[in-house]
C-alpha positions as CSV (number, residue, x, y, z in Angstrom):
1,X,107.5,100.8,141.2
2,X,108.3,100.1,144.7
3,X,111.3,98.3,146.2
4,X,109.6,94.7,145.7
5,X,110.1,94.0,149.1
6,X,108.2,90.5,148.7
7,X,110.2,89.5,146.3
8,X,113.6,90.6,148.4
9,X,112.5,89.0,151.6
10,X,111.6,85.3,149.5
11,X,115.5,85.3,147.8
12,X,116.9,86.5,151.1
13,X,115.8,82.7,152.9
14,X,113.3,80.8,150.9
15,X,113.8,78.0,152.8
16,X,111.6,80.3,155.6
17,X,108.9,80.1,153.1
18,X,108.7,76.3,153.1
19,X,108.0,73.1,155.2
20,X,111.1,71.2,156.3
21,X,112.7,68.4,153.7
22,X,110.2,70.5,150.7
23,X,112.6,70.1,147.4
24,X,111.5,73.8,145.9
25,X,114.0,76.2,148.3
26,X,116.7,73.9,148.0
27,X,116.6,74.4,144.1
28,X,116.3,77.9,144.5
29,X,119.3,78.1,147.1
30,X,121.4,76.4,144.8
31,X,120.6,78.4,141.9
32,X,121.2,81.9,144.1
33,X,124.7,80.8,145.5
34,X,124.9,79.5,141.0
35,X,124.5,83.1,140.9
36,X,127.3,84.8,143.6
37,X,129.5,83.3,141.4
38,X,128.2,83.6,138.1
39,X,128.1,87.7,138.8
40,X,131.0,87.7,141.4
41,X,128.9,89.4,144.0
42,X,127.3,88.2,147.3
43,X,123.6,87.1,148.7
44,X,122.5,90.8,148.4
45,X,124.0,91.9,145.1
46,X,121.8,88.7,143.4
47,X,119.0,90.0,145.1
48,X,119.8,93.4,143.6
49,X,120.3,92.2,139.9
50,X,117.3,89.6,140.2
51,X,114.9,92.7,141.7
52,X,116.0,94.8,138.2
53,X,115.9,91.9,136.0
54,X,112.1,91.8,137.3
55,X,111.5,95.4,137.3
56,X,112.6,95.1,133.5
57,X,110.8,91.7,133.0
58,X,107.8,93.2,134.2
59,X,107.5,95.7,131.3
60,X,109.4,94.3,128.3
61,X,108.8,90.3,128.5
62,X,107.2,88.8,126.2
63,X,104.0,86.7,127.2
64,X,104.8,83.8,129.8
65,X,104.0,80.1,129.0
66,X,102.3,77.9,131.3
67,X,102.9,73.9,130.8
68,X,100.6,72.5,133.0
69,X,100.5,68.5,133.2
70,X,101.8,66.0,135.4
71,X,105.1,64.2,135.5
72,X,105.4,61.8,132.3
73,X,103.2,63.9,130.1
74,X,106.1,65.9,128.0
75,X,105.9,69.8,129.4
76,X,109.7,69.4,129.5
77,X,109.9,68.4,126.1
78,X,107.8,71.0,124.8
79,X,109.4,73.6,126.5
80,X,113.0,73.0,125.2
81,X,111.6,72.4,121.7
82,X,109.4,76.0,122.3
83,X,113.3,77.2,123.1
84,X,114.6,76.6,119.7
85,X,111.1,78.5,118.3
86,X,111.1,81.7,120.4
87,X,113.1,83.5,123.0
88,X,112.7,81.6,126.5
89,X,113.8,81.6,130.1
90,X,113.3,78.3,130.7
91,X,112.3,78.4,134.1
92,X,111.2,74.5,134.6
93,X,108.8,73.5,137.6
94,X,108.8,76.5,139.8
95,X,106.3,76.7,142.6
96,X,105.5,79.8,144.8
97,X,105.4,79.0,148.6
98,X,101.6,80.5,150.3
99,X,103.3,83.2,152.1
100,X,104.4,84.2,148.8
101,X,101.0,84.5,147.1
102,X,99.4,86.2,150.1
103,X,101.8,88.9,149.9
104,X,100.7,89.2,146.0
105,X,97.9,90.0,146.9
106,X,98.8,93.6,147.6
107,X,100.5,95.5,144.8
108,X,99.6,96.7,141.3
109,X,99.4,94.5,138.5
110,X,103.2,95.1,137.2
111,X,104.7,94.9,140.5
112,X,103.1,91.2,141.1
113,X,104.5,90.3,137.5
114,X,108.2,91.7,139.0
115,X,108.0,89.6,141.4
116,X,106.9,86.4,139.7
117,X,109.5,87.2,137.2
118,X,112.5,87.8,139.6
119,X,111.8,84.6,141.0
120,X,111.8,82.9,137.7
121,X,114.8,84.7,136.2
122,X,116.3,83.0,139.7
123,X,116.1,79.6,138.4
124,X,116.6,80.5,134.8
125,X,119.1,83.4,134.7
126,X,121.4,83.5,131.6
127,X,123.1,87.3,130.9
128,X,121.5,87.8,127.4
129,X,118.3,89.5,125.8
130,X,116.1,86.5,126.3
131,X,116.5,87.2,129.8
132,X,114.8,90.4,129.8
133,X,112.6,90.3,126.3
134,X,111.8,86.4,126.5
135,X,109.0,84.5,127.5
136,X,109.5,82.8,130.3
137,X,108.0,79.1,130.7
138,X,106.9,77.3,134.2
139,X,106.0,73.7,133.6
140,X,104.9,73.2,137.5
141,X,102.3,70.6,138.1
142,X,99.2,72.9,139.4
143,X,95.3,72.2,139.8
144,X,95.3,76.0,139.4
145,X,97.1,77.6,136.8
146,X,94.8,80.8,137.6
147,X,96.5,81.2,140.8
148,X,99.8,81.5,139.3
149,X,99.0,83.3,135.9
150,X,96.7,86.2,137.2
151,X,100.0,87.7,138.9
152,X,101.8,87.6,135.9
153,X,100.2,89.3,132.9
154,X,98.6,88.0,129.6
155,X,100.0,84.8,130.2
156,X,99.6,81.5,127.8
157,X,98.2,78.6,130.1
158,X,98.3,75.1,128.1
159,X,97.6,72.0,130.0
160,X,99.3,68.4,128.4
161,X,96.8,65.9,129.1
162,X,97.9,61.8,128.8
163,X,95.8,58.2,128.2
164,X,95.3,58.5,132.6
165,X,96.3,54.7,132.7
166,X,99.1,55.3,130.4
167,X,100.4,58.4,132.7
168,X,99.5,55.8,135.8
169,X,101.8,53.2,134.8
170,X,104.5,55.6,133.6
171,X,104.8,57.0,137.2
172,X,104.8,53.6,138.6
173,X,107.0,51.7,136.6
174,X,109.7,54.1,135.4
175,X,111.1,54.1,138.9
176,X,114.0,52.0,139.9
177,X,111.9,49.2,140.8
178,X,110.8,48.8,137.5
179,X,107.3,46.4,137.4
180,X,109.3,44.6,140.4
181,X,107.7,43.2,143.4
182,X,106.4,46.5,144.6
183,X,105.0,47.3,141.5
184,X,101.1,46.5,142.7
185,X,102.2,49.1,145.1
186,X,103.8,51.6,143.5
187,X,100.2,52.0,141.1
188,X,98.0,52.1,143.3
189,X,100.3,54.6,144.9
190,X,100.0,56.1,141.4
191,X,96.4,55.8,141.0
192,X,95.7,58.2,143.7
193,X,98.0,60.5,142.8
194,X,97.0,60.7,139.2
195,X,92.8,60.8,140.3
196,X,93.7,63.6,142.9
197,X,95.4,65.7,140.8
198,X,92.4,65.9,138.0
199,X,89.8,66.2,140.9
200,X,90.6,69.4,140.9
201,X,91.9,70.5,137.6
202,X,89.4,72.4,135.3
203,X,90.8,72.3,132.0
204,X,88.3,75.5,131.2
205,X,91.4,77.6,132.8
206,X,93.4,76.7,129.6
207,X,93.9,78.6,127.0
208,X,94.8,75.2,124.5
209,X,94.4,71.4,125.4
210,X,97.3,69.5,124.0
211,X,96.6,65.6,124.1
212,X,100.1,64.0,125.2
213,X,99.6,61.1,122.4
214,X,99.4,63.8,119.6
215,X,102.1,65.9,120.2
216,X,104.5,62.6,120.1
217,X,102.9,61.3,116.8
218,X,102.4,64.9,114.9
219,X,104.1,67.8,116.8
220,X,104.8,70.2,114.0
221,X,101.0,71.5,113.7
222,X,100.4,71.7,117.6
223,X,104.2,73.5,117.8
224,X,103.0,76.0,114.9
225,X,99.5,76.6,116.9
226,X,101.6,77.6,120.2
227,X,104.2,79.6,117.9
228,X,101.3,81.6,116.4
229,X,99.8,82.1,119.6
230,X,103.3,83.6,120.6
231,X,103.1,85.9,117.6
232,X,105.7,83.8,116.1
233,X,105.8,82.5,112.3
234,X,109.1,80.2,112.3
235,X,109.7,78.4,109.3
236,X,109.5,74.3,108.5
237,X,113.0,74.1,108.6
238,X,113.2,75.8,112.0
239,X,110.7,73.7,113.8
240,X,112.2,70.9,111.8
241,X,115.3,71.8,113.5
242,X,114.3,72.3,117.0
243,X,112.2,69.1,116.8
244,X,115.3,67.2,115.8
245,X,117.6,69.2,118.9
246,X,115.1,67.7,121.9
247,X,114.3,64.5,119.8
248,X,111.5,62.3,121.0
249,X,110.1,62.9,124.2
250,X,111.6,59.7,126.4
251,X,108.3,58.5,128.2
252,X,107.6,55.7,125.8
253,X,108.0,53.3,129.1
254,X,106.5,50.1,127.0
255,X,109.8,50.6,125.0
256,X,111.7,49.9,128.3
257,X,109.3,47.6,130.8
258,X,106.9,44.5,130.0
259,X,103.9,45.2,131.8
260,X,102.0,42.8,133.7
261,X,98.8,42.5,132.0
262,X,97.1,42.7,135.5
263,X,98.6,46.1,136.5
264,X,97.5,47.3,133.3
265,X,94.1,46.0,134.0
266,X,93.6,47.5,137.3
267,X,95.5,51.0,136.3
268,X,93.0,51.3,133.5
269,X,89.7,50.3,135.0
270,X,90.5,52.6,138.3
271,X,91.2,55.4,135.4
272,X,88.1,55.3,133.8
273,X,86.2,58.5,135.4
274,X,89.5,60.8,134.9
275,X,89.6,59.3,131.3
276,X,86.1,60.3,130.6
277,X,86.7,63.8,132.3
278,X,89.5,64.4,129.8
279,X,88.1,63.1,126.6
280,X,89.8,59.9,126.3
């Protein structure tokens, strides 16, 4: 394999990769300079551990997890509860700048999966087996999971879906502003987001449809589907157990805020075309 020079160049300065004020490099920076002190080493000597632990990634790791939803639909939930189920590295919402993905273009198939894993052992490292053998889990908010899973092997792609309205009024209202007096706003500002987003999306890409609503009211069956497609048989008493470690996935925002009826109105008669699109 060659020297994954891609994958050198992106740690070396992501923020070079990205516009000005974007959130992703300065995660990624933070988690690299984690690193110089978590392996007493400098800039380059992360570089050098992170290109092995993706060398090693690339032909040992177990298959990768896509959670694919957008915010307030429980892909954070799932993956810390898939964490008490199987080995992870729980990578969280990592996003690959384009300069990134052009240059993936170019090498074999294991070197592109080196270099999607280095960069997702960055933001996930931890010095144990799981960090070579795991699977690792993005839960980034993409129209195109493709795009990200044909670099990186025989990866799982599932896609958490939510009520449209519900997700809607979740985004807007959770906020510090609450259903305040930009509320009528912040939906609208919602709305567009949320109708965007599954413009684009083709659920076809997914290798398993998880409805939001579902996994809250009966998890264990959909969390023993995902285990089994892992090739993993854990017991009732271990999904039992990591159930009870993550608890109830904290979006229940009608537990927290009243809703005006009239934002309700509005956020579920604008939803009614993404709501038909997704079965609901």
């Amino acid at each position: 394999m060659q020297d994954l020079d891609a994958l050198r160049a992106y740690l070396s300065k992501p923020s070079a990769y990205w516009p000005e004020g974007a959130g992703q490099p300065v995660r990624l920076e933070s988690r690299l300079a984690e690193l110089e002190e978590t392996l007493r080493t400098d800039r380059t000597g992360v570089i050098d551990e992170l290109v092995a632990v993706g060398r090693f990634r690339a032909r040992f790791a177990a298959r990768s997890i896509y959670i694919d939803s957008l915010g307030h639909s429980g892909s954070r939930w799932l993956m810390g509860v898939l964490g008490g189920l199987v080995d992870t590295v729980p990578a969280g919402e990592v996003y690959l700048p384009q300069d990134v993905f052009e240059e993936l273009i170019r090498p074999s198939k294991r070197e592109r999966r080196a270099i999607v894993q280095g960069i997702y052992a960055a933001h996930a490292y931890r010095p144990d087996l799981a960090l070579i053998t795991g699977h690792s889990v993005n839960t980034c908010h993409t129209t195109s999971v493709h795009r990200y899973s044909r670099h990186d092997g025989d990866a799982l792609k599932i896609l958490l879906k939510r009520d449209p309205a519900d997700l809607v009024l979740a985004r807007a209202l959770t906020g510090e502003g609450g259903a305040g007096p930009d509320a009528a706003a912040a939906v609208e500002a919602a709305i567009r987001k949320v109708s965007d987003f599954f413009e684009f999306l083709k659920p076809e890409e997914f290798d398993l449809v998880v409805r939001y609503e579902d996994l809250m009211a009966e998890p264990e069956p959909i969390v023993r589907e995902i285990a089994g497609r892992l090739e993993a048989s854990p017991d009732p008493a271990r999904i039992a157990a990591a159930l009870s470690a993550e608890g109830r996935d904290a979006e229940d925002y009608r537990a927290r805020i009243d809703v005006p009826a009239a934002l309700e109105a509005r956020a579920r008669e604008a939803m009614v075309p993404v709501a038909t699109k997704l079965g609901y």
